[in-house]
N, C-alpha and C positions, 0 to 999 in steps of 0.2 A: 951758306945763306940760302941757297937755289933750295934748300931741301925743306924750307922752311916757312917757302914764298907760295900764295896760291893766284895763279891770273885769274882775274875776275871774268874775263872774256868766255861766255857760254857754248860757245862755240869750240873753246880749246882743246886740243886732243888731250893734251895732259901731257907729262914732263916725259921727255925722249928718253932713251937707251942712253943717250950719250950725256955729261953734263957741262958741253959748248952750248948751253941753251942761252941766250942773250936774254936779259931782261933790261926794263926802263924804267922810269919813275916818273908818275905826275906830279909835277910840283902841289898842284890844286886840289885834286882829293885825297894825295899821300897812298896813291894805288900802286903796287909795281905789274905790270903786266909781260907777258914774251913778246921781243919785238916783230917777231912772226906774223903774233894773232893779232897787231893789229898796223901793219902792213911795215912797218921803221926795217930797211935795211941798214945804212948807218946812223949809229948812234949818237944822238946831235950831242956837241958840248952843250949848249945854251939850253935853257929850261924846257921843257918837256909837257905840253896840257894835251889830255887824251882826249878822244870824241866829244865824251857827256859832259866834262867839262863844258868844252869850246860849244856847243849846242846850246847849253845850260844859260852860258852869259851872253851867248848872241840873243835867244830869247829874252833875259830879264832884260837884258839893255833897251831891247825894240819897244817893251811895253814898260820902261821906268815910268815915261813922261806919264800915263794913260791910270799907272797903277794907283798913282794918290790920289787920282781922282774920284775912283770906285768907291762909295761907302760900306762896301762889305767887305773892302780887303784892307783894311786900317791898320798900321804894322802893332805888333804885339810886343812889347816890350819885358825881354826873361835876361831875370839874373841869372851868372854863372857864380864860377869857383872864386872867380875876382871880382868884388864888389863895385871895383870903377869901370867897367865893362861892362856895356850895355849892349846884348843884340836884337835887333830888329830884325823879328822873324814873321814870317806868313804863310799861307794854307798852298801845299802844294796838290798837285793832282798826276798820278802815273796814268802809263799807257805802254802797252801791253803787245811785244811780237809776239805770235806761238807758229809750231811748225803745224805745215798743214794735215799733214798724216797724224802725228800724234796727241797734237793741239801742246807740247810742251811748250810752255814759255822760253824763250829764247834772248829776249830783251826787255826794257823797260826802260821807256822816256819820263824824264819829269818836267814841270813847267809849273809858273803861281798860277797857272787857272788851269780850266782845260783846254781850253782856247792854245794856251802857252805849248802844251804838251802833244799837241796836233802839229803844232808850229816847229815843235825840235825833234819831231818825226819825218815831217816834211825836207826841214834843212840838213837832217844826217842823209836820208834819201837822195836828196837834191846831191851832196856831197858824193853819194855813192855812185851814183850818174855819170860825176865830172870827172873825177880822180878815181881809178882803180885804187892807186895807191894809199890817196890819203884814206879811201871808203873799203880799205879791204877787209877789214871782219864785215861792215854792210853788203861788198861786193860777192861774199860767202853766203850773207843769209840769202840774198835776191837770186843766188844761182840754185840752192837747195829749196826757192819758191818760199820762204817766209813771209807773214803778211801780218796786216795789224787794221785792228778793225775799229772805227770811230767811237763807236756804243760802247766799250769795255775802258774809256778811260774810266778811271776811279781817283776819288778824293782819298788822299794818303793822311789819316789818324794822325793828329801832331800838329806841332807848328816846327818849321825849321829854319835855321839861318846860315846856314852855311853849305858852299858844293861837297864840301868834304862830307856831309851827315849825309847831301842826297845821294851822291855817290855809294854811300856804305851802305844807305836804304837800296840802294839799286842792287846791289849785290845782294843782300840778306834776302828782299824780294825775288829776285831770281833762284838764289841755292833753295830756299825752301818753298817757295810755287814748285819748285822743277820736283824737289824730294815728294811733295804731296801728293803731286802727279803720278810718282814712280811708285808712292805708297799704294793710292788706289788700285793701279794698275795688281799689285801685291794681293793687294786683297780680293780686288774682282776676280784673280786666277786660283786665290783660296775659296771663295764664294765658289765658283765651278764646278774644283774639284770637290767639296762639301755637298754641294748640289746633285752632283753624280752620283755619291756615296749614298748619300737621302735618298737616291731614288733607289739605288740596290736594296737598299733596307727595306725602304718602303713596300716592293714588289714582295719581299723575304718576307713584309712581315702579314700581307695581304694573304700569303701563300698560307703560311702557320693559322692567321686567321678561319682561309679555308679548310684546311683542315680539321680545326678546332671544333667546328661549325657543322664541319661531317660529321665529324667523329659523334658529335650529338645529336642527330638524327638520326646515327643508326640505334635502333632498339633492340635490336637483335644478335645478342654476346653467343659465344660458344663454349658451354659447357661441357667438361670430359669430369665422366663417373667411369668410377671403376665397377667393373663387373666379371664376374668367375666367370672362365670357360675352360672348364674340367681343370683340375687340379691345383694348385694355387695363385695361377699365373693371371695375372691381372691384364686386361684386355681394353683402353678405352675406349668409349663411345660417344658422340661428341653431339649433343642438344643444345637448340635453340634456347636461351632465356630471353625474356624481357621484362628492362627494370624502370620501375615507374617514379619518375621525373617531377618533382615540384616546378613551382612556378619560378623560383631561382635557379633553375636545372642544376639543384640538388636531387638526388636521394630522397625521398619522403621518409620520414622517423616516423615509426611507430611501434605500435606494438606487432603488426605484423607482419611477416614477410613483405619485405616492399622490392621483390622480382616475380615473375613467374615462369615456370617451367611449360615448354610446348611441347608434345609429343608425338608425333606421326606416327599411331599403331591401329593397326588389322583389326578387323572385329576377332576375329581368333587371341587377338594380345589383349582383346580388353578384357577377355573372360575370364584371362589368367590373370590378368593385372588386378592388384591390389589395389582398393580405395584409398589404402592407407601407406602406401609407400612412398609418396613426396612429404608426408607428415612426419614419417619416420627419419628424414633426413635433416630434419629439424633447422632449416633455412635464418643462418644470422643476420641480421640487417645489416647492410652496408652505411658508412656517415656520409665520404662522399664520392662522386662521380670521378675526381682525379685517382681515387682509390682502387679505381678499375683498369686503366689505364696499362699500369704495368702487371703484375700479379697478384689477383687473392682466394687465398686458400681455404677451404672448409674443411672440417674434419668430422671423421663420426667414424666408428668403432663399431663393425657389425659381426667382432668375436663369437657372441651371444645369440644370434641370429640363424635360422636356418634356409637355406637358399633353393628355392624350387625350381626349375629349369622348363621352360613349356617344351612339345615335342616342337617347334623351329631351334629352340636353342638362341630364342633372338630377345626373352624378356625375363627378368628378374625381379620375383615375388619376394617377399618376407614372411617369415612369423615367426615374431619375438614371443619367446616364453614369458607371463603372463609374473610368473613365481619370481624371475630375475628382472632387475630394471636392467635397463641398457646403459651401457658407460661409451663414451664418445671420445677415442684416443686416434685413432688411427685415421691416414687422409682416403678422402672422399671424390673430389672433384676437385677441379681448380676452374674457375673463372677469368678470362683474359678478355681485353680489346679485341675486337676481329678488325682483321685488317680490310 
């Protein structure tokens, strides 16, 4: 049966290693608790009323006379399951221990006003004062410093008529304030860690942004052409391009080359340079700007071509036979990001 029993007592540590655990029975709210948690060394024969009880009727009885007088608290008359059975129920009000570190709930007083609920705060207290024994779950929370604060009594939803329902509202309000408590607690430590992570990303994604953002202001790519130097071995050399940017920081489409080629040459290379050798390479348009990024390739086929060499041996002329068109197979340069 022990394994099947929960003590309502908040304070409980929970069921022992061993199962000599003594439990009791309130006649009044039909509770069984450990006699431990709430101080019973031996187990009386004769009937058994636990605290909230005994609080419970000390207050209704103090303020019976006082109650019918009140026009707001007029008893409420609910049928049950037995139609010759009438009970007379009314507005009760809790009140609220929490601990002071955690602020978790710890207990809950009830009474028909608030008034009442102040009053069965007071007399468990008062109790706890006089008698270690009989106030020993009270004489537990006072030494762990629990408190209870005037302003948080509340008007409990319902009407009720019996100690046994406040009873079972005193627990249900205790397991689940305490679980809400524990929930939050849950969450605000998920909230943190989520927080944390938001800001990794965040910093991450600041950084890519910066980048992004460079990487767009530079205008200046590095182009590698091929070019002979003696025999068929191919040699690159690596020039500045820059490609002209819309107002979307695309690419501009058109019809014409939308990069341009810069070239650092000697007055001696420009005598030898050809007017027509960046025309000859015949420059495709790029679509977009991510297109540059990793690899892209040109090609052009200068089979047909014959290649003149200045005396530095630092610049390459053309001149395409006139008779043959040019045919464009072979690679030329490749265009990359510069880092």
């Amino acid at each position: 049966m022990a394994n099947d029993l929960h003590c309502p007592i908040p304070t409980c540590p929970g069921p022992s290693d061993t199962e000599d655990d003594n439990w009791i029975f309130c006649e009044q709210c039909t509770s069984w608790f450990h006699s431990k948690c709430v101080g019973v060394v031996v187990i009386p024969e004769e009937e058994w009323i636990c605290l909230v009880c005994i609080s419970l009727n000390s207050t209704s009885s103090q303020l019976s006379s006082t109650a019918n007088d009140d026009p707001t608290n007029h008893p409420v008359q609910a049928e049950t399951s037995n139609p010759t059975r009438i009970i007379s129920s009314k507005k009760i009000y809790g009140y609220i221990w929490r601990d002071p570190a955690s602020f978790e709930v710890v207990d809950v007083y009830f009474g028909l006003h608030e008034e009442d609920s102040k009053e069965a705060a007071k007399l468990k207290w008062q109790q706890t004062l006089r008698s270690a024994k009989k106030g020993c779950t009270d004489m537990k929370m006072f030494r762990a410093g629990y408190f209870f604060d005037h302003e948080e009594a509340f008007e409990v939803p319902g009407m009720v008529g019996t100690s046994k329902w406040v009873a079972g509202q005193l627990k249900w309000l205790t397991r689940n304030e305490t679980g809400f408590e524990k929930k939050i607690e849950n969450l605000t430590a998920e909230n943190s860690t989520l927080t944390a992570e938001n800001s990794k990303l965040s910093l991450r994604l600041k950084g890519l942004k910066r980048k992004r953002k460079d990487s767009r202001k530079v205008n200046r790519l590095l182009l590698v052409e091929r070019r002979r130097k003696g025999g068929n071995t191919d040699v690159p050399s690596f020039i500045p391009v820059t490609f002209n940017l819309g107002a979307d920081d695309n690419l501009v489409q058109g019809s014409l080359p939308n990069f341009d080629i810069f070239r650092d040459q000697s007055a001696d290379d420009d005598e030898s340079s050809s007017d027509d050798d960046d025309e000859a390479l015949q420059y495709a348009r790029v679509l977009k700007v991510s297109d540059l990024i990793n690899v892209v390739t040109r090609v052009l086929d200068r089979s047909d071509t014959e290649t003149v060499t200045s005396r530095k041996g630092d610049n390459i002329t053309q001149e395409t036979d006139e008779n043959k068109q040019t045919e464009f197979s072979g690679k030329v340069f490749v265009v990359k990001l510069g880092d």
